[in-house]
N, C-alpha and C positions, 0 to 999 in steps of 0.2 A: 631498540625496543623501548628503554626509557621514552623517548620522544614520541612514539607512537601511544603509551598508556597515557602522557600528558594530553595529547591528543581527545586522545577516547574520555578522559573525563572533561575536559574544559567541554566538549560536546554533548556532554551526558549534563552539565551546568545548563548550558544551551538549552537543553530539551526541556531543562524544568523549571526552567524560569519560563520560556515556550506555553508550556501547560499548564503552568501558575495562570497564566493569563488566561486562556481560553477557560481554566474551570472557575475564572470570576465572572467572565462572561459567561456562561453557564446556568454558576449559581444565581446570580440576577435575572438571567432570562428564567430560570425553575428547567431549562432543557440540556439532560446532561448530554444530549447526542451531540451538543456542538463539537463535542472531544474528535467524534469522524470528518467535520469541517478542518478542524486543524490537523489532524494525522498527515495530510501532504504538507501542510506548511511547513511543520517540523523538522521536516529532513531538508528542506529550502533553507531553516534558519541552523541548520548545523553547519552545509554545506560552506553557508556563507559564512559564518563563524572558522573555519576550517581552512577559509581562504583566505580572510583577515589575519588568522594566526601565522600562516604561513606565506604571505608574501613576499615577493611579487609570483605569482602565480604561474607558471609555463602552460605551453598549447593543450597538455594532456588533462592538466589542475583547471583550466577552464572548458574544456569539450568537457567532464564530467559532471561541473557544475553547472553548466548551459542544458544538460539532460535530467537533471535531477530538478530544475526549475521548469522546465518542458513537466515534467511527472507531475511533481507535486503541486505544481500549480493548477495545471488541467484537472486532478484528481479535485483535487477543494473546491475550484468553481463549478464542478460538477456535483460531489453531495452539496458545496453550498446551495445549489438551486432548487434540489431537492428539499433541504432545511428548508429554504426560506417560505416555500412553498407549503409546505404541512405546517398547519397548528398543535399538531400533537406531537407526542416526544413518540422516534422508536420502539415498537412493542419490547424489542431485545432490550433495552437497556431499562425498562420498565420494570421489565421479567427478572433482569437480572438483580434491582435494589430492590425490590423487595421485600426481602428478610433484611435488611439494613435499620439497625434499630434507631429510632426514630431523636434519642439524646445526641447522639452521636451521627449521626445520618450523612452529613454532607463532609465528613471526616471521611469516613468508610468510602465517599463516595471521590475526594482528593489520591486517598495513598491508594486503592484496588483500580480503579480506573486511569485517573490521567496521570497519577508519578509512573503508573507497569505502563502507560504509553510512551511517556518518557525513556523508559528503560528500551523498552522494545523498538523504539523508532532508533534510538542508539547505536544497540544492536544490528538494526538491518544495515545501519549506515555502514559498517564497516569498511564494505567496499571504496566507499567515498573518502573516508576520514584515513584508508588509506594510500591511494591513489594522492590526496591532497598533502599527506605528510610529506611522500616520496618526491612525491610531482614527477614519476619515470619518461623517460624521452617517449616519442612514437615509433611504435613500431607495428608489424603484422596482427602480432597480438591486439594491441589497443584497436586497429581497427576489425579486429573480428568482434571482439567486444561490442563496439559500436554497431555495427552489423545487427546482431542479436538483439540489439537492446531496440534500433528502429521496427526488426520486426515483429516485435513482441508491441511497441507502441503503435504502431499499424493497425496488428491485433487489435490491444483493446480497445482505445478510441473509434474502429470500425466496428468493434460487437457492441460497444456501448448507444453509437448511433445508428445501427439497427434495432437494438429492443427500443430507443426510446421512441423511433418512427412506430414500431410494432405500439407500444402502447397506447400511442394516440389514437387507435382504430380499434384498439383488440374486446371485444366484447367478456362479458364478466366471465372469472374462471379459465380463460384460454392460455394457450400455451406457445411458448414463443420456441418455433423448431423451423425456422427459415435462414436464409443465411448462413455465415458461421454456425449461429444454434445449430445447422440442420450437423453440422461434424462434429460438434462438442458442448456438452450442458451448461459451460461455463466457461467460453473462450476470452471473455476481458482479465478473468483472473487468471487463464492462461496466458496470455497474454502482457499483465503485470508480473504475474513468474519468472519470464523469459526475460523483462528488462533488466531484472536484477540478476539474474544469470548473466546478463550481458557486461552490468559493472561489474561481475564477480571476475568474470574474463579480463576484464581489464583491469583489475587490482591484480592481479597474477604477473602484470610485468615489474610489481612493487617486492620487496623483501617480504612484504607480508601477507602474502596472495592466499594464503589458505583462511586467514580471518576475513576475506572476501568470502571466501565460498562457506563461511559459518554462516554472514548476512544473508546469503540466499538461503541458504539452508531454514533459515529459522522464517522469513517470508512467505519461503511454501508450506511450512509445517501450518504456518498462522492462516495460510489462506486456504490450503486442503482440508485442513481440519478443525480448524477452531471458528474464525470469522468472517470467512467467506463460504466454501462449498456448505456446509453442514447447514447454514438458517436458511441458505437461498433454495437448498432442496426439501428441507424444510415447509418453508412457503410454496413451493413445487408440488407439493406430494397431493394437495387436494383437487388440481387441478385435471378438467379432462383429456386424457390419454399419457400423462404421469407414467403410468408403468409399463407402458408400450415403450414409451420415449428413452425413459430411464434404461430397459435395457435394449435397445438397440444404437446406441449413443453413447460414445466416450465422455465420460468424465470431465477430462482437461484436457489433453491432447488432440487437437482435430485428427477427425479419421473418419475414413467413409462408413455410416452406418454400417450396424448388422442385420443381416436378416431382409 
């Protein structure tokens, strides 16, 4: 257990020297949203950290860091394109500084935003940071694990290039219920749910398998309820047939409509 709490902080170092970085890039650009550019790298630069500590790496210590670079890579060139794309900073992170008092301001905006990103990319990593302590052999389990995690990355990567075809056409106010959409309001973050379900599965053949399933744990809390489903329905809610859609339509889960 020793080894695994060295672990978890040299990673937790990792993350904030990570976000040190991104929130000077940041502050120089005036855009704090780059913090969601780097949210995937972050767990790339743990992973990687995690492997350098504990090398040489075995088959298992490498398939989970080959999928956590698949993630979080894919995830960052994706808001990155978005960033680069908009001139303006996030309404959310707008909304959210300002009562940020103005002496202080870019302080408030270091320790509440990118060090809790820090923490919280930490956090999800656990699966990883344990997997890569252990390095446990292969077996059933690891690849049911793997299992989960392509189909969850299947998932979003397909729901994500569905809405973005959807948008290139979609006239003002309209609402994206095709596809995935038409079984679930949110199936990329279902989708990103399920991959980290999928390391949780495969930290489970480590001694430490249940701090796997904290990581997921706290992933879904962050994406069900804090910063994914709640702003994206959010921005949903004015559009037209919203409440048709809403309730004949699972949540997270694909599932044949109701009604």
């Amino acid at each position: 257990m020793a080894e695994l709490g060295q672990s978890f902080v040299l990673a937790l170092v990792a993350a904030l020297v990570w976000q040190r970085i991104m929130f000077m890039i940041g502050k120089r650009l005036e855009r704090i949203d780059v913090v969601d550019v780097g949210w995937g790298l972050t767990f790339i630069v743990i992973a990687v950290v995690m492997a350098i500590l504990h090398s040489p790496v075995n088959i298992a210590g490498a398939i989970v860091m080959a999928l956590v670079i698949m993630w979080g890579g894919r995830l960052s060139w994706h808001i990155g394109q978005r960033f680069r794309r908009s001139r303006v900073q996030d309404p959310r992170y707008t909304n959210l500084v300002r009562h940020y008092s103005p002496p202080l301001f870019w302080v408030h905006v270091y320790v509440r935003i990118f060090i809790v990103q820090a923490l919280l990319a930490t956090i999800v990593s656990l699966p990883v940071i344990a997997v890569l302590t252990a390095q446990p052999a292969m077996s059933m389990v690891v690849y049911a694990g793997m299992a989960v995690w392509i189909v969850g990355f299947v998932c979003e990567v397909v729901a994500d290039a569905q809405l973005k075809s959807f948008l290139r056409t979609a006239k003002k106010n309209e609402l994206m219920m095709t596809g995935l959409w038409k079984y679930s309001r949110h199936p990329n973050y279902f989708g990103e749910m399920l991959m980290w379900w999928g390391l949780a599965i495969f930290s489970c053949t480590t001694p430490y398998g249940w701090l796997g399933i904290v990581g997921a744990l706290v992933i879904t809390a962050l994406l069900a309820f804090v910063s994914g489903v709640p702003p994206a329905e959010a921005r949903a809610a004015s559009k037209k047939g919203w409440k048709a859609y809403k309730a004949s339509t699972s949540v997270l889960v694909p599932w044949w409509p109701r009604g």
